[in-house]
C-alpha positions as CSV (number, residue, x, y, z in Angstrom):
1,X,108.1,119.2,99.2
2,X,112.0,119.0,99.9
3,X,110.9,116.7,103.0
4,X,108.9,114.3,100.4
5,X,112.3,114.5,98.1
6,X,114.2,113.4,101.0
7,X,112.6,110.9,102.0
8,X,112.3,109.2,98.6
9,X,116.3,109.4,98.2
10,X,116.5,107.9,101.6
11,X,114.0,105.4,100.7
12,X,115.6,104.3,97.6
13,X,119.4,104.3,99.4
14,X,117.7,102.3,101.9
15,X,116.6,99.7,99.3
16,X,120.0,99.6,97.6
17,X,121.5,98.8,101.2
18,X,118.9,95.8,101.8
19,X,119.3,94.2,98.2
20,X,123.6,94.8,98.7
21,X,123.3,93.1,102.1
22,X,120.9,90.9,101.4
23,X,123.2,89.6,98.6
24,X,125.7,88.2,100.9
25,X,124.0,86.0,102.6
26,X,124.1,82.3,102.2
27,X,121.8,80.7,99.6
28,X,120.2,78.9,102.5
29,X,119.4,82.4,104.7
30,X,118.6,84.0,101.6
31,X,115.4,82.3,100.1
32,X,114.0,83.4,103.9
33,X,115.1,86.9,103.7
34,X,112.9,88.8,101.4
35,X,110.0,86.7,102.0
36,X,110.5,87.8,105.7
37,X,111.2,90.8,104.6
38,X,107.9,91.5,102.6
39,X,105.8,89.9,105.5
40,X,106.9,92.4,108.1
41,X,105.9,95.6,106.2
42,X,102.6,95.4,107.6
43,X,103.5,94.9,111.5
44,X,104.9,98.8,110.7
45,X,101.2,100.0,109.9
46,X,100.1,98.1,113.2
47,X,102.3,99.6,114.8
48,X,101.1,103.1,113.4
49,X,97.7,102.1,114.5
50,X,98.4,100.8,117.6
51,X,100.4,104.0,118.4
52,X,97.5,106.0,117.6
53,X,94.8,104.5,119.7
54,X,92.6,103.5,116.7
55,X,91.5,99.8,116.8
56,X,88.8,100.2,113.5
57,X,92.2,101.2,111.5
58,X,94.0,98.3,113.3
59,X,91.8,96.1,112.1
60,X,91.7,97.1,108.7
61,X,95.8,97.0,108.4
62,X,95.4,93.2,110.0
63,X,93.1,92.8,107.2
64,X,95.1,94.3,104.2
65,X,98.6,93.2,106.0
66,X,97.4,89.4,105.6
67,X,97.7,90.1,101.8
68,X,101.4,90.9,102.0
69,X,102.5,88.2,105.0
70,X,100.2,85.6,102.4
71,X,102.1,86.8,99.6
72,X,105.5,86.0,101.3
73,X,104.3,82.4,102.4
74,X,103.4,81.9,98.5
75,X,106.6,83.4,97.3
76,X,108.5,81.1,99.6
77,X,106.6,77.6,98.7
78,X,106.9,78.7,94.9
79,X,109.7,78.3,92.3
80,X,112.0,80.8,92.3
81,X,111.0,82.5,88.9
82,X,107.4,82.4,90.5
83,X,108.6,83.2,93.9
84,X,110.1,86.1,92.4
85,X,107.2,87.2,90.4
86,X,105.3,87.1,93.5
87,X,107.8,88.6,95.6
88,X,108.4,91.5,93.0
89,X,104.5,91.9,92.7
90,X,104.2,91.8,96.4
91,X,106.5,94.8,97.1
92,X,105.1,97.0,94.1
93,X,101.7,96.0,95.6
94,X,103.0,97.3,99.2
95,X,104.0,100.8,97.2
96,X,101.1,101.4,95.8
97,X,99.3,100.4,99.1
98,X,101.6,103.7,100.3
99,X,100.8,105.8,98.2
100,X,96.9,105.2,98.5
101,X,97.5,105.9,102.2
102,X,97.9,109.6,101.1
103,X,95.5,109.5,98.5
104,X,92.6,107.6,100.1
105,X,92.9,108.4,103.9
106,X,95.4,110.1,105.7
107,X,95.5,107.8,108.4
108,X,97.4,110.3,110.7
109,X,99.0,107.5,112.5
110,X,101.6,106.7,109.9
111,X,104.6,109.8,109.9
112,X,104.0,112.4,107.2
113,X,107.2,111.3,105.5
114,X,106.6,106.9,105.5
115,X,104.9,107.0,102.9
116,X,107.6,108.3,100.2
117,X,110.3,106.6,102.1
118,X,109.0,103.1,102.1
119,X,106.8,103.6,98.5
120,X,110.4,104.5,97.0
121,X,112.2,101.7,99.2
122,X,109.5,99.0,97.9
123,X,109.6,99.7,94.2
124,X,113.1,99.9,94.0
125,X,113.3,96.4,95.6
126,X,110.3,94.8,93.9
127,X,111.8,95.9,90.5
128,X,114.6,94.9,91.4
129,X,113.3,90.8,92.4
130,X,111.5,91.3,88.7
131,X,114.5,91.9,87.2
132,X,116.1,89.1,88.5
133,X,113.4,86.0,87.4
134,X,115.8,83.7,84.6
135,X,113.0,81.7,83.0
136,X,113.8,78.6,81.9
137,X,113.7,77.5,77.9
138,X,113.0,81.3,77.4
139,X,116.1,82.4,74.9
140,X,117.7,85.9,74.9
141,X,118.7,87.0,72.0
C-alpha cells in the first residue's frame, strides 16, 4: 500500500515536471513534444517484455502500443483543439491501459510499482492537454 502511494505522488510530480518543462520550449519543438511523448509509452512495455523473455506478450504490447504511437501521428497532423483532444484521450487511454495491466494480467515483467507511477503521471498530463483545448466561436461566459 505505502509503496502504491508513493509511487502515485511520484507519478504525478513527475507529470507536473514534464508539462513545466515542456512549457518552455519553443512553439516549433513543442507541437513535437507530447506527441513524442505519448508514442514512446509503449517502447517501456516492450521493453518489460523483452526483459522478461516473453515474445507472445511482446507481441501483444506491439499490437496495443500501435494504438498509442497512431494516436500521436493523428494528434500531430490534427488541429490543435483536435490534436489536443486526441492527445488528452490518448494519455487517459495509456492510464487506463495501466491500470488494466493489474487488473487483467499481471504481466510480471512490468515492476510492481509502474503501473501507479505512470497511470498517475498519464492522467495528470492528459487532463491537463484537455484542459487546455480553446475552441473557436465557443463563448465563455
Amino acid at each position: 500500500m505505502l509503496i502504491s502511494l508513493i509511487a502515485l505522488a511520484c507519478g504525478v510530480i513527475a507529470a507536473v515536471v514534464v508539462i513545466s518543462q515542456f512549457k518552455r520550449l519553443s512553439f516549433d519543438i513543442a507541437k513535437y513534444a507530447y506527441p513524442t511523448f505519448l508514442a514512446t509509452l509503449p517502447v517501456y512495455y516492450w521493453g518489460f517484455s523483452i526483459h522478461a523473455g516473453d515474445n507472445a506478450v511482446l507481441l501483444d504490447e506491439i499490437i496495443i502500443g500501435s494504438v498509442f504511437i497512431f494516436a500521436a501521428y493523428l494528434a500531430y497532423r490534427l488541429s490543435k483543439p483536435f490534436g489536443l483532444m486526441v492527445l488528452g484521450i490518448g494519455f487517459i487511454g495509456h492510464a487506463i491501459y495501466d491500470v488494466a495491466h493489474i487488473m487483467i494480467d499481471s504481466h510480471a515483467e512490468a515492476p510492481s510499482w509502474w503501473p501507479e507511477f505512470c497511470g498517475a503521471a498519464d492522467l495528470v498530463i492528459g487532463f491537463y492537454l484537455l484542459s487546455q483545448i480553446k475552441w473557436k466561436g465557443i463563448n465563455s461566459t
